[in-house]
N, C-alpha and C positions, 0 to 999 in steps of 0.2 A: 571570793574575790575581796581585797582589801578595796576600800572605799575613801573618800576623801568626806562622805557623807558623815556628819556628826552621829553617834550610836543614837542619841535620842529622836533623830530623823528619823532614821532607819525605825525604830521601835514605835514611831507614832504612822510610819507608812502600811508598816506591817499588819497594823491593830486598827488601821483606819477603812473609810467605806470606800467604796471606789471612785465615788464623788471627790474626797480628799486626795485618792492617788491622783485622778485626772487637775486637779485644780494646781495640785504640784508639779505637775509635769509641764503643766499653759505656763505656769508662774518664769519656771526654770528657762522655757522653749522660748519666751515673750523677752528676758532681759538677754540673749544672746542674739536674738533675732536680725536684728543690726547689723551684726556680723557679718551674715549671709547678703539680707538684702541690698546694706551699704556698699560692700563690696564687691558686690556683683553686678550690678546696678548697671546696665549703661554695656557689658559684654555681651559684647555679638552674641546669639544663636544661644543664649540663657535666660529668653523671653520666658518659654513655658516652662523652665524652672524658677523663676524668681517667685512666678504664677501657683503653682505646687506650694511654694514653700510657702507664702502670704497668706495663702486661703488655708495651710494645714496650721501654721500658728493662731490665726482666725479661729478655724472651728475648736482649737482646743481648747477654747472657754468655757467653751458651750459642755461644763463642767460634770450635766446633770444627767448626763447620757452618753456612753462611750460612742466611738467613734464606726459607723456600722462598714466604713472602707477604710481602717487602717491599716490591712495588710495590702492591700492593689496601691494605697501610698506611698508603705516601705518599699513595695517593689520598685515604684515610680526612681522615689528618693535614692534609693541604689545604684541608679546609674547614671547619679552625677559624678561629673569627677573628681568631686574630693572625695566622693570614698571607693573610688578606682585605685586603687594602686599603681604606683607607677614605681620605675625602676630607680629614679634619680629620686624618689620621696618629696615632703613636701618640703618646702625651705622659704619662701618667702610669706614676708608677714602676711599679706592679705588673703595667700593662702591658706597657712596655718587658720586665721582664725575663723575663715568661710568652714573649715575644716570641720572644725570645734562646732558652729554653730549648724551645722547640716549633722555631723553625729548627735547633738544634742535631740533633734527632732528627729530622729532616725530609731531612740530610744523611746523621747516623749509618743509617738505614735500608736506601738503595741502597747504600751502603758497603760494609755487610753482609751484599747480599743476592747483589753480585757483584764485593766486591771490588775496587769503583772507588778508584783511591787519588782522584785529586781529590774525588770527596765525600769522603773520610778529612780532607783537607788542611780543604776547607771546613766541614766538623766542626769541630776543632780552632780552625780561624780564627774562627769562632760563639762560642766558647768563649772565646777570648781577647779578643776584639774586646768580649764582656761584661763578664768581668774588668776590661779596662783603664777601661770605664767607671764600672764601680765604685768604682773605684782613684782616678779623679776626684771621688767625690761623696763618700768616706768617708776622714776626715783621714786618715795612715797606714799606709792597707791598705798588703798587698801581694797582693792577691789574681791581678792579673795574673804574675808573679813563682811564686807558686805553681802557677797551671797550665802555666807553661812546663817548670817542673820538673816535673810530674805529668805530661805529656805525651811527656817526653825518658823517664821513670820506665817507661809503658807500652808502651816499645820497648827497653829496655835486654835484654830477653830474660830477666828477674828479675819474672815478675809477681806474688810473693808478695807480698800487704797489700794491693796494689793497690785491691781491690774498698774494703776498710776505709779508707784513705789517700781514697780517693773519694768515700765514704759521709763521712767526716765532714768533707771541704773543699765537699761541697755543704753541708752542715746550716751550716756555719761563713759561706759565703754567703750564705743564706738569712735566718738572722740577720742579717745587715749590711745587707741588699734591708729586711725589715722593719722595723727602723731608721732605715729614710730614709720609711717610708711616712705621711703625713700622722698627726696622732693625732686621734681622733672628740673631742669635747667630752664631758665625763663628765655 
């Protein structure tokens, strides 16, 4: 699979313990997070999935031990609808990037739960592949640019701030996803 992951990601994921894959993957899952729960926020009858999705970005911190139900998660996570397919696909913003941010956890999960580095990679690539989309709709960004660095950042073997450096490049997305989203007539 070609990748948007930088080769030295990939080569430090590969060689790394599974502590490092799980910590990449929280990293990854943690600044898209927004996404999902921003925009989801407040629709009807996506109570106990916002709920799923909260508490699986939550436990994937918990870095120092894989996750002992990541597969009863993926399955959960599966039948939300953004990754239903539908006939008409997906087309608006706040879909697209619920999208992006439900596949990114979708990857982060079995990651986590055995250490797959290719879901670690396609994590990351979820990630970036969003980004760079952004990065086309909003003059200036540099939001793809920043997750390459946030990403090389969670394997440097330095992960102090990380969580924080995470928390507020989602919140920072999040705003910019909002930004683009139609405005209601007053």
């Amino acid at each position: 699979m070609d990748t948007l992951v930088e080769g030295a990601v990939v080569e430090a994921l590969r060689g790394g313990s599974g502590e490092e894959i799980r910590l990449f993957v929280a990293a990854c899952t943690e600044r898209v997070a927004p996404l999902f729960v921003g925009l989801r926020a407040g629709v009807p009858g996506r109570e106990s999935d916002l709920d799923l999705y909260v508490e699986s970005v939550r436990d994937l911190w918990y870095a120092d031990r894989p996750l002992a139900d990541a597969a009863e998660r993926v399955r959960l996570l599966e039948r939300f609808p953004e990754l239903r397919p539908t006939e008409e696909g997906i087309t608006g913003v706040a879909d697209t990037y619920a999208f992006f941010a439900a596949l990114c956890l979708r990857y982060a999960l079995p990651a986590h739960g055995s250490g797959s580095v290719d879901d670690a990679v396609s994590c990351g690539h979820v990630a970036l592949t969003a980004m760079g989309m952004l990065d086309q709709n909003v003059p200036g960004a540099g939001f793809l640019a920043e997750e390459q660095r946030l990403q090389s950042l969670s394997l440097s073997g330095d992960a102090a701030g990380l969580w924080d450096a995470s928390v507020t490049a989602g919140r920072e997305r999040f705003r910019a996803v909002v930004g683009r989203l139609p405005r209601l007539p007053r």
